[in-house]
TIMARTOR-488735 format. One line per 4 residues: number of its first residue (from 1); for each residue z, y negated, x of N, C-alpha, C. Coordinates in steps of 0.1 Angstrom, whole numbers, plus 5000, padded with zeros to 4 digits. Atoms other than C-alpha are relative to their C-alpha. Example, Ala and Ser with C-alpha at 12.3 -4.5 7.8 and 13.67 -1.06 7.14 Angstrom:
<pts>
1) 5000,5012,5009,5078,5045,5123,5000,4988,5009  5000,5011,4991,5071,5011,5137,5008,4989,4992
</pts>
This chain:
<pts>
1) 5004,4986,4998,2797,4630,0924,4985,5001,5002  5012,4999,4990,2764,4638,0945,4992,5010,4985  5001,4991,5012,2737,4650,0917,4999,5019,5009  4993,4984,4994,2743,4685,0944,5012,5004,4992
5) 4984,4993,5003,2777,4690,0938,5001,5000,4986  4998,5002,5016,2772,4678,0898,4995,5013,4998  5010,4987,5007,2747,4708,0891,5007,5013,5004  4986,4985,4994,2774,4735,0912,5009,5001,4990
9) 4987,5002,5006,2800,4723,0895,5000,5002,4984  5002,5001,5014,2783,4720,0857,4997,5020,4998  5002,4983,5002,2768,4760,0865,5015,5008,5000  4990,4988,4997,2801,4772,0878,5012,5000,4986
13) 4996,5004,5012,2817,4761,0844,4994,5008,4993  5010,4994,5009,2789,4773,0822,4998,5014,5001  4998,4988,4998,2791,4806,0840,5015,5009,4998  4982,4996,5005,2828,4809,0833,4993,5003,4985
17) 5002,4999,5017,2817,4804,0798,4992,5014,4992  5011,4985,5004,2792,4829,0798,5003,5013,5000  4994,4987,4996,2813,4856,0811,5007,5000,4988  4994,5001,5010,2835,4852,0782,4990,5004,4988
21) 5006,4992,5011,2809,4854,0757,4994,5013,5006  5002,4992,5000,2798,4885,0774,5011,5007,4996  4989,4988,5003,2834,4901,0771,5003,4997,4984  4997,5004,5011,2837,4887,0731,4986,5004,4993
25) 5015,4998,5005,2799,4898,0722,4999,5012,4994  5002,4987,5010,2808,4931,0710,4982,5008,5003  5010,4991,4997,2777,4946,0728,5001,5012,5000  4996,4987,4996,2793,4980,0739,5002,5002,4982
29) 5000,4994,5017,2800,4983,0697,4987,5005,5000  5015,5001,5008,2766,4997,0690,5003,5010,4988  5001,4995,5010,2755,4999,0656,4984,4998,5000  5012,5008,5001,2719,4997,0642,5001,4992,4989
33) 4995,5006,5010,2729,4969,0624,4993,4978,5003  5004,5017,4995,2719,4927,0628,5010,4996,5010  4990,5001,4988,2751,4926,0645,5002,5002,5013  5001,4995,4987,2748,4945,0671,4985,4994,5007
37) 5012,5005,4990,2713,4930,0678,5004,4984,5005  4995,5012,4995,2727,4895,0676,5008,5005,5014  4994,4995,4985,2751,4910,0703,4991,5003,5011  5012,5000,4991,2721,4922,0722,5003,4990,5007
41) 5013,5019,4990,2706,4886,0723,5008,4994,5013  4992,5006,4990,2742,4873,0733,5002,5005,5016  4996,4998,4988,2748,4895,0761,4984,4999,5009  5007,5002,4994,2711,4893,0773,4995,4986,5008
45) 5001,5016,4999,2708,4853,0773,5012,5000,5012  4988,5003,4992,2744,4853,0791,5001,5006,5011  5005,4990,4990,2731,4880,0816,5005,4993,5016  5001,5005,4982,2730,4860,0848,5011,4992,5004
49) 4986,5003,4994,2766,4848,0848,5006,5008,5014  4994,4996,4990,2780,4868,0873,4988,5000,5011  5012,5009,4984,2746,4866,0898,5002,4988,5003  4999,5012,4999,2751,4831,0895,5013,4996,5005
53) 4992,5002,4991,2784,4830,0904,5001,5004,5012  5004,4996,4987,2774,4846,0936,4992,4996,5007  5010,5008,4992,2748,4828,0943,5007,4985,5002  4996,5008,4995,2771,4797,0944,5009,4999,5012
57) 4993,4997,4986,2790,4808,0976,4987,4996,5009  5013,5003,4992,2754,4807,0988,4997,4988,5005  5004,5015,4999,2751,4772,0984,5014,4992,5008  4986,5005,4999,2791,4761,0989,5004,5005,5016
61) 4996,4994,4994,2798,4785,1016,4994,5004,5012  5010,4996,4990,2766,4790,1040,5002,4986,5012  4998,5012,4990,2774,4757,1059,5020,4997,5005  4988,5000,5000,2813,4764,1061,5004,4996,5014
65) 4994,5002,4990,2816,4762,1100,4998,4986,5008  5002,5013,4995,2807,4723,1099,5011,4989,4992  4988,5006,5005,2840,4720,1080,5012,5006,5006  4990,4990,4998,2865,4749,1094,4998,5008,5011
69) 5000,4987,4989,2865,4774,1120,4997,5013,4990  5006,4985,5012,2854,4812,1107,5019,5001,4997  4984,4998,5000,2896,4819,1108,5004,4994,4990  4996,5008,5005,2902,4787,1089,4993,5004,4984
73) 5007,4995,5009,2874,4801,1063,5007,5010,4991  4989,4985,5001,2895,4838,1063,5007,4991,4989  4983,5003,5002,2927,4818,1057,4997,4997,4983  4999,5007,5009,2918,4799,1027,4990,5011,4989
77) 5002,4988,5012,2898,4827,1009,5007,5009,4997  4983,4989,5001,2928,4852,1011,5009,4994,4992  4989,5012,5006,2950,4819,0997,4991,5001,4984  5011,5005,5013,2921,4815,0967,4999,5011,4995
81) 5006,4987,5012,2913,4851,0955,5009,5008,5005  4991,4987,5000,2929,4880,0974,5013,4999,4995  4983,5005,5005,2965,4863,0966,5002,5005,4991  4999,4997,5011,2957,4858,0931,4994,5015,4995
85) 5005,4990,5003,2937,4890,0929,5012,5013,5000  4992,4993,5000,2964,4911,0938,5016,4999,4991  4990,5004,5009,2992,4894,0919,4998,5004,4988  5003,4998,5015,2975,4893,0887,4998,5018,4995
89) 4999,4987,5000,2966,4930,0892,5016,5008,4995  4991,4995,5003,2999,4939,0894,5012,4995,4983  4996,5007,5012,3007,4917,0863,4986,5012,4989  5000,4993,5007,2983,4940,0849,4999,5012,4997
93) 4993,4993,5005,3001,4970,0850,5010,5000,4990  4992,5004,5014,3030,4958,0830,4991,4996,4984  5007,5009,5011,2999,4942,0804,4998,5014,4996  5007,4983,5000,2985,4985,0806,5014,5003,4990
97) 4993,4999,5008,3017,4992,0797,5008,4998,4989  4993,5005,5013,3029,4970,0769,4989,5004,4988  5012,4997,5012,2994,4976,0753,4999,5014,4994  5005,4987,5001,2992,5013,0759,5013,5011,5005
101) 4989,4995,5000,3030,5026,0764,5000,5003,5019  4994,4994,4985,3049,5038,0794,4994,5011,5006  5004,4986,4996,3032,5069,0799,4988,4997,5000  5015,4998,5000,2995,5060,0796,4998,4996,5018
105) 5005,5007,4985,2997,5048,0835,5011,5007,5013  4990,4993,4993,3017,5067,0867,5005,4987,5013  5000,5010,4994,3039,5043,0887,5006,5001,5020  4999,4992,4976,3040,5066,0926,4993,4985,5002
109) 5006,5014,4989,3033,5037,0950,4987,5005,4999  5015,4998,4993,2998,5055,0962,4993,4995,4988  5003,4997,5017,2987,5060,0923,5001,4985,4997  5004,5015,4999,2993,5019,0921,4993,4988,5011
113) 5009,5006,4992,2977,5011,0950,4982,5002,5000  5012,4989,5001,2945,5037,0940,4995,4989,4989  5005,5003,5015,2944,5018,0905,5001,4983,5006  5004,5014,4998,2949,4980,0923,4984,4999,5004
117) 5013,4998,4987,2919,4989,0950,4985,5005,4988  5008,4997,5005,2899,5002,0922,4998,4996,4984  5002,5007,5002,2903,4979,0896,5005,5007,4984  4997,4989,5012,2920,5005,0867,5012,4991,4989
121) 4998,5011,5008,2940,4979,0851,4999,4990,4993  5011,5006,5009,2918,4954,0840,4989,5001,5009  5013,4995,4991,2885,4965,0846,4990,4986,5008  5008,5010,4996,2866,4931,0850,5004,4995,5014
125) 4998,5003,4978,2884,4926,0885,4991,5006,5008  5005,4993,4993,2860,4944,0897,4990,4989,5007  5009,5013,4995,2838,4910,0903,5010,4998,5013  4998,5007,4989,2861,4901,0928,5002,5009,5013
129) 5004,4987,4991,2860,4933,0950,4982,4996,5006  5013,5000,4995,2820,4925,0950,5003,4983,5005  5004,5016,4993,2830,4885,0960,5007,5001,5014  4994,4993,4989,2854,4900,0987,4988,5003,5010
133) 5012,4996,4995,2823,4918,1000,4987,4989,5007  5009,5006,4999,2801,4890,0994,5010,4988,5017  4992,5012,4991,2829,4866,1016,5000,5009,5012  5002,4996,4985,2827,4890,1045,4986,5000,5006
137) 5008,5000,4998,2797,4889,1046,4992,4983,5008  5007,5009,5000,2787,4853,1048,5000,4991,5019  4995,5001,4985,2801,4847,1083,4984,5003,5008  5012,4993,4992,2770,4872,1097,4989,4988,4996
141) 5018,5011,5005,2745,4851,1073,4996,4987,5008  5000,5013,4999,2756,4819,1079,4999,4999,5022  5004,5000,4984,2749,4829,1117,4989,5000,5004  5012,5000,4997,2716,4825,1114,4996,4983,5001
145) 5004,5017,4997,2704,4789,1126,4994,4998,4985  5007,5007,5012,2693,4762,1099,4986,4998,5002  5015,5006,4996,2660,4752,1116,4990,5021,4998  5011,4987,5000,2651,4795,1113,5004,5006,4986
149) 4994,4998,5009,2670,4798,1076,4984,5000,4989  5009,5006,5011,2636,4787,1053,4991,5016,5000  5011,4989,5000,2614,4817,1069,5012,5015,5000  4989,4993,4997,2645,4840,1081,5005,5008,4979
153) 4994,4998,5010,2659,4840,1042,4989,5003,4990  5011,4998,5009,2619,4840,1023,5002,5016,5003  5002,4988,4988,2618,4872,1047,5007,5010,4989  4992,4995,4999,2650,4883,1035,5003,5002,4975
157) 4999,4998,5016,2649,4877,0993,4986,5012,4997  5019,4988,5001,2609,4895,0992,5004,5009,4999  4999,4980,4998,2618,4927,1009,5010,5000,4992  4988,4990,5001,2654,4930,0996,4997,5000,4979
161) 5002,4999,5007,2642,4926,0965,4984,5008,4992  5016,4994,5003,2605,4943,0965,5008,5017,4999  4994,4984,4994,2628,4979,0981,5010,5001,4997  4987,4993,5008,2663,4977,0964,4998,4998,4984
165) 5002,5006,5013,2650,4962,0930,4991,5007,4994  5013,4999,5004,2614,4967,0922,4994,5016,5001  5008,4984,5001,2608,5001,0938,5009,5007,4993  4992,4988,5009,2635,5019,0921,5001,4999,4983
169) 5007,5004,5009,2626,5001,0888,4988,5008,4996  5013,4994,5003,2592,5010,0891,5002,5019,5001  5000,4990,4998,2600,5045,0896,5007,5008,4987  4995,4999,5014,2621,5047,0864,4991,5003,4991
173) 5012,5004,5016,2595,5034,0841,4989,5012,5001  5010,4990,5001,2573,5062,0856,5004,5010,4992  4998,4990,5006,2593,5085,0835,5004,5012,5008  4997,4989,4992,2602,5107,0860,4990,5006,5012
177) 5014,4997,4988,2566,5113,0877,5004,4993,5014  4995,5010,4989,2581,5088,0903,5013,5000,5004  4983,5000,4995,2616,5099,0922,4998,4992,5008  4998,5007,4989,2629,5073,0942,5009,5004,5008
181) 4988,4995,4984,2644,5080,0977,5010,4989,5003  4991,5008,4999,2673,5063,0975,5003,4999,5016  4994,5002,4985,2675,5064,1016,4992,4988,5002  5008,5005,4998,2649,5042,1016,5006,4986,4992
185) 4993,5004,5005,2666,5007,1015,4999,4992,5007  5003,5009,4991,2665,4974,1031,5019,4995,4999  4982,5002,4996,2704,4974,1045,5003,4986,5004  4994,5011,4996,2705,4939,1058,5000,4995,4991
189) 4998,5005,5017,2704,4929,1021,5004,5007,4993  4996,4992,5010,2720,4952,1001,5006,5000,4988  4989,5002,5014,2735,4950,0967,4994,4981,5001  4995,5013,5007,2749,4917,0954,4995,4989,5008
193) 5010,5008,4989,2734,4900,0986,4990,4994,4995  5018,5008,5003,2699,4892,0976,5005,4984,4994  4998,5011,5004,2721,4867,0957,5004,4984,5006  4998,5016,4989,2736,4843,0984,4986,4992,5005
197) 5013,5008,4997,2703,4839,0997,4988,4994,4990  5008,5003,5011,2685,4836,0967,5008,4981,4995  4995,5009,5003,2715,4807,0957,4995,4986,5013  4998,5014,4986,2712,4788,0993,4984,4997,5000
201) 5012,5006,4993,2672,4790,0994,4999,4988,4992  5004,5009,5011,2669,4776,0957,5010,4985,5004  4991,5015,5000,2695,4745,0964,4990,4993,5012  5004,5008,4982,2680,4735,1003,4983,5000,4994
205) 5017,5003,4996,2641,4742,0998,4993,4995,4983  5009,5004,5010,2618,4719,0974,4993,5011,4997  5017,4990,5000,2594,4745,0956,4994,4991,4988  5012,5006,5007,2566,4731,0939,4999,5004,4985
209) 5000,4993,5015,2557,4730,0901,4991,5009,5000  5008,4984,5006,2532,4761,0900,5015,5006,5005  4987,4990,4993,2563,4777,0922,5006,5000,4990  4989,5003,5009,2588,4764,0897,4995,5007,4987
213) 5002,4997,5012,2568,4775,0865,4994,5017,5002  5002,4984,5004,2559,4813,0876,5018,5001,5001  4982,4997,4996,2599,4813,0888,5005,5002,4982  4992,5006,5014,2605,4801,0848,4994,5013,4993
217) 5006,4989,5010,2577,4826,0834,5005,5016,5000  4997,4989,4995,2589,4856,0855,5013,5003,4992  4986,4997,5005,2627,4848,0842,4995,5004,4990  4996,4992,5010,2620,4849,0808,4993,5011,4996
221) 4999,4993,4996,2600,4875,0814,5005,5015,4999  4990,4989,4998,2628,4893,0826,5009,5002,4990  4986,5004,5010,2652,4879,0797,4994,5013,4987  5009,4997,5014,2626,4892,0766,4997,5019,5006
225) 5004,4986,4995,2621,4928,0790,5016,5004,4996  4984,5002,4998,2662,4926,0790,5004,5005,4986  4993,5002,5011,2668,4922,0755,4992,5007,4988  5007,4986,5009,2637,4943,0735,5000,5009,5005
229) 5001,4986,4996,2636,4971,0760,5016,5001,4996  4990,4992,5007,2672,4974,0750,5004,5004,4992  5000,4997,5017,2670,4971,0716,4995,5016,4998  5006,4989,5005,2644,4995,0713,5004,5013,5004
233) 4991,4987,4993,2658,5025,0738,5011,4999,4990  4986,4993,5009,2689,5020,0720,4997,5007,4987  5006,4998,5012,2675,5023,0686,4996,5012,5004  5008,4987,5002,2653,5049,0695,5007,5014,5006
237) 4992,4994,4994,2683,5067,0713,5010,5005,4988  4991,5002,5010,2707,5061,0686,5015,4999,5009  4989,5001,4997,2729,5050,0711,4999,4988,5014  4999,5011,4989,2737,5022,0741,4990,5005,5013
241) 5005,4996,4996,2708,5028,0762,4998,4990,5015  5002,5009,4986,2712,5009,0805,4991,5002,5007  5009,5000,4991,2682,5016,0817,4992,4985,5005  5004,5008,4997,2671,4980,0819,5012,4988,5003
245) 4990,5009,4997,2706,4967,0827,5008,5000,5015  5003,4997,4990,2720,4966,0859,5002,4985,5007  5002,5009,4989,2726,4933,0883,4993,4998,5003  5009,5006,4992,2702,4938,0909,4990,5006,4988
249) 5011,4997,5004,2680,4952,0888,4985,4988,4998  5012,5010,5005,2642,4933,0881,5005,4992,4993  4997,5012,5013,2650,4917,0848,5005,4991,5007  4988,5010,4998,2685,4903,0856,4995,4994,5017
253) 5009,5014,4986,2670,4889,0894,4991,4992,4996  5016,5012,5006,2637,4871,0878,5008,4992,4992  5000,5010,5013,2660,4857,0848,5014,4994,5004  4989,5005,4992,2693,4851,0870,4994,4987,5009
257) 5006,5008,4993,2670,4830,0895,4996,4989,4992  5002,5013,5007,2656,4808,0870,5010,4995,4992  4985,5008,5007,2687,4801,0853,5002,4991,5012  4996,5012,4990,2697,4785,0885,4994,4990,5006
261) 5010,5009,4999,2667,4773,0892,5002,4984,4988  4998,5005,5012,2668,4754,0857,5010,4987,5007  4988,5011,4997,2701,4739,0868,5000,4988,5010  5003,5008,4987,2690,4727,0901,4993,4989,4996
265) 5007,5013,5004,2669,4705,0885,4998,4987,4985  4996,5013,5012,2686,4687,0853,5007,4991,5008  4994,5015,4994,2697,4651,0864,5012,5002,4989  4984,5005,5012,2734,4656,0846,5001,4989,5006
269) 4996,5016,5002,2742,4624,0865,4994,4989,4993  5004,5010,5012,2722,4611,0839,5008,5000,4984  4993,4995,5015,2743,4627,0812,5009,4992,4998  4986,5007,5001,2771,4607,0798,5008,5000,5005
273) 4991,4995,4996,2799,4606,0814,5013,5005,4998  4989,4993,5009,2821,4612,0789,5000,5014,5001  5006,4986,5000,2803,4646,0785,5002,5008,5015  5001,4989,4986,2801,4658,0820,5015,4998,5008
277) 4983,5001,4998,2841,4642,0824,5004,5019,4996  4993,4990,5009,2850,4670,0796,4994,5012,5006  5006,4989,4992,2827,4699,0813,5004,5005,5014  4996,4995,4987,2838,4693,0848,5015,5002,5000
281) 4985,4998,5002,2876,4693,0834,5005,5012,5005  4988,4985,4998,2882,4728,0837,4991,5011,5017  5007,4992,4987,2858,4734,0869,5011,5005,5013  4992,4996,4992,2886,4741,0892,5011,5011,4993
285) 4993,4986,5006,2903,4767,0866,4990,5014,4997  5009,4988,5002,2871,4790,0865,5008,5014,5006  4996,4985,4991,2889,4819,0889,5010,5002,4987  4992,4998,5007,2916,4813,0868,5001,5008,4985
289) 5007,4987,5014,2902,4821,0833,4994,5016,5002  5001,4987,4999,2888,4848,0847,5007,5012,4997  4992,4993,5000,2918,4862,0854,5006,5005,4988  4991,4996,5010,2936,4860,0824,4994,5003,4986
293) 5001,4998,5010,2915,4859,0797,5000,5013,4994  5006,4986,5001,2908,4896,0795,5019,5002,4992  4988,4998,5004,2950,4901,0788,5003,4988,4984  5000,5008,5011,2946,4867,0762,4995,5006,4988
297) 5011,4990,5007,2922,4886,0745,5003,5009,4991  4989,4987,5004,2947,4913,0737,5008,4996,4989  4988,5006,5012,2974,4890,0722,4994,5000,4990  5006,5005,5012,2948,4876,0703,5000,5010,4986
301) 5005,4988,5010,2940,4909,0685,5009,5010,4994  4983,4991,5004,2975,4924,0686,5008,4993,4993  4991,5007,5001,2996,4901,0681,4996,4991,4985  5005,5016,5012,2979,4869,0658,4988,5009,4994
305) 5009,4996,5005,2953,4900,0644,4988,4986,5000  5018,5006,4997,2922,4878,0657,4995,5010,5008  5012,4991,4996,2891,4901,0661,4987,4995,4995  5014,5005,5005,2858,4882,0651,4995,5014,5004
309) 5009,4985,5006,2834,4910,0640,4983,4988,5002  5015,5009,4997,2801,4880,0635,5001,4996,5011  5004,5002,4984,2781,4873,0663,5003,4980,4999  4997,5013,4999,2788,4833,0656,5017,4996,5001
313) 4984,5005,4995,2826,4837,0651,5005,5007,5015  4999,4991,4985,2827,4861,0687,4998,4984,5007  5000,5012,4994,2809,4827,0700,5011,4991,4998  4987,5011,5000,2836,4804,0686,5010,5007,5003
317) 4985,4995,4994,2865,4827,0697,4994,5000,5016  5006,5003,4988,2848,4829,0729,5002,4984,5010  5001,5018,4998,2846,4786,0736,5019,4998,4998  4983,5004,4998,2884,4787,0722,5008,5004,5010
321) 4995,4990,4987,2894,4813,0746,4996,4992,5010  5002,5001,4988,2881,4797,0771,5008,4987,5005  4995,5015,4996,2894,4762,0766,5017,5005,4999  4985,4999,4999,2932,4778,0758,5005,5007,5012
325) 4995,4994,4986,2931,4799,0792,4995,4989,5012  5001,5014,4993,2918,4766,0809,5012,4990,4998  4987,5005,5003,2947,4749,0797,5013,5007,5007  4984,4991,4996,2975,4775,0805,4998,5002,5017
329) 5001,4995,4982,2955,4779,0845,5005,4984,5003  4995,5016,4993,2961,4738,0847,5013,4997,4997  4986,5006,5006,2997,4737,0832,5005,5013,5017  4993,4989,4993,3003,4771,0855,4999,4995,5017
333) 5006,5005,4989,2983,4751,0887,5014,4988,5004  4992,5012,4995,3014,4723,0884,5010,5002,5006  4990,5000,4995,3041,4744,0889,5001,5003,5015  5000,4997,4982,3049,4742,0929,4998,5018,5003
337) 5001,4984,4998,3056,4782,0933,4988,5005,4995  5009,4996,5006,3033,4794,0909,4984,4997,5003  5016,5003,5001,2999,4774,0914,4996,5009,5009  5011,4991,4989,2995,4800,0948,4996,5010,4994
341) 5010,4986,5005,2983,4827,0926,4994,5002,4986  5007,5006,5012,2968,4805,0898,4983,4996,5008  5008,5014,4987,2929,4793,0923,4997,4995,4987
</pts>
């Protein structure tokens, strides 16, 4: 394995992982308590999971028509997510129901179509409505030549991040002296975007160590703006306060990019191989965990009363969870019928 595809393959793991300790972090609990700040730290450190998994399409997926046809692209992302996306969905209505009775949910065709499309069964599906998005998208991108991609995509991360990011940021912190004109918008980048390009520049273009060490200073940065500005708002709110949370927002862009940055440039093919064997094990069940763990989650708490309350046992139910819904996507991946709506 190419040290490219090792550093993809070690993030897109690591970002599975991360999503998990975000949903087991007990952040949304707010107390003013150590607990809830440990929860803070965890969900601010683990922040740039889901950018990151979007920014690996960027890298994986921007060169796709030197393997497939655009059609042959379609085919096999419909086979990989929508399949399972809609399957599992409908697997979790029945989950709505067992947890929350027959009557908490209405089962008219429209009324389950309303609640598939919009993600009211388990909410965290909603990542793949924005990868949907991101996969239609990439077709247009990836239509831009390689030899005009270096200046074309610098072009294209600056603005969409100076005018969807920064100025509406900045206009916040003015306290209100500063309304932003939300018409005002750089549309060929919009949203979750800035991410593909941000993933494809960092993999393809050397940047230099001053580049590389404002990239590192900016993240954390963004991490320590991320994780005291929300402490304190909250605190001083007496209640869960998102004004510095948010995706595209500043922070999570500066401290999402150097995360990946970071990655791009550890030599794991120097790591053991034992180690990076056991890591890349479950790299082909990431969609999978996604899916399910959020229903695992449930048993755990219903069923076998597991609820870690500390922010260190959250982390170790977190790592278990992750490795026992990695297990159940590769036993589920063997059976012939089944594996099509296990990716």
């Amino acid at each position: 394995m190419s040290d490219r595809k090792t550093y993809i393959t070690v993030l897109n793991v690591f970002s599975c992982l991360s999503v998990l300790f975000l949903h087991t972090g007990g952040f949304w609990e707010f107390s003013k308590t150590r607990s809830w700040v440990a929860a803070n730290l965890v969900e601010s450190v683990f922040y740039f999971a889901v950018p990151v998994f979007i920014m690996i399409p960027g890298v994986t997926l921007m060169n796709y028509r030197k393997r497939c046809t655009t059609a042959e692209y379609f085919k096999r992302r419909i086979k990989k997510t929508v399949i399972p996306f809609l399957f599992w969905s409908i697997i979790g209505l029945f989950f709505v129901i067992w947890r929350d009775g027959r009557n908490s949910i209405s089962l008219k065709p429209l009324d389950i179509v309303n609640s598939v499309a919009n993600c009211r069964y388990i909410g965290i599906y909603y990542f793949f409505i924005i990868i949907f998005g991101i996969y239609l998208s990439i077709p247009v991108v990836s239509s831009i030549g390689e030899e005009s991609r270096k200046k074309v995509f610098s072009y294209a991360i600056i603005t969409a991040f100076t005018v969807n990011s920064l100025l509406p940021f900045t206009a916040v912190l003015s306290g209100g002296k500063i309304i932003h004109n939300g018409e005002f918008s750089f549309y060929a980048v919009s949203g979750y975007l800035i991410y593909v390009f941000i993933g494809y520049y960092l993999d393809n273009y050397e940047i230099g160590k001053t580049g590389r060490c404002l990239i590192y200073i900016f993240g954390l940065l963004g991490l320590l703006v991320h994780f005291f500005g929300t402490w304190y708002l909250s605190y001083r709110d007496n209640g869960i306060v998102t004004l510095l949370k948010g995706y595209v927002s500043v922070p999570c862009v500066l401290y999402s990019s150097s995360v990946f940055l970071a990655f791009r440039q550890i030599p794991f093919n120097k790591f053991p191989k034992r180690l990076l064997k056991a890591i890349t094990y479950f790299s082909g069940q990431t969609f999978g965990i996604y899916l399910i763990h959020i229903p695992l989650m449930t048993v755990a708490e219903r069923v076998f009363d597991i609820s870690p309350q500390r922010a260190l046992s959250r982390i170790l139910f977190a790592i278990v969870l992750f490795i026992v819904s990695g297990f159940i996507i590769k036993l589920l991946q063997k059976i012939p019928i089944v594996k099509h709506i296990v990716p």
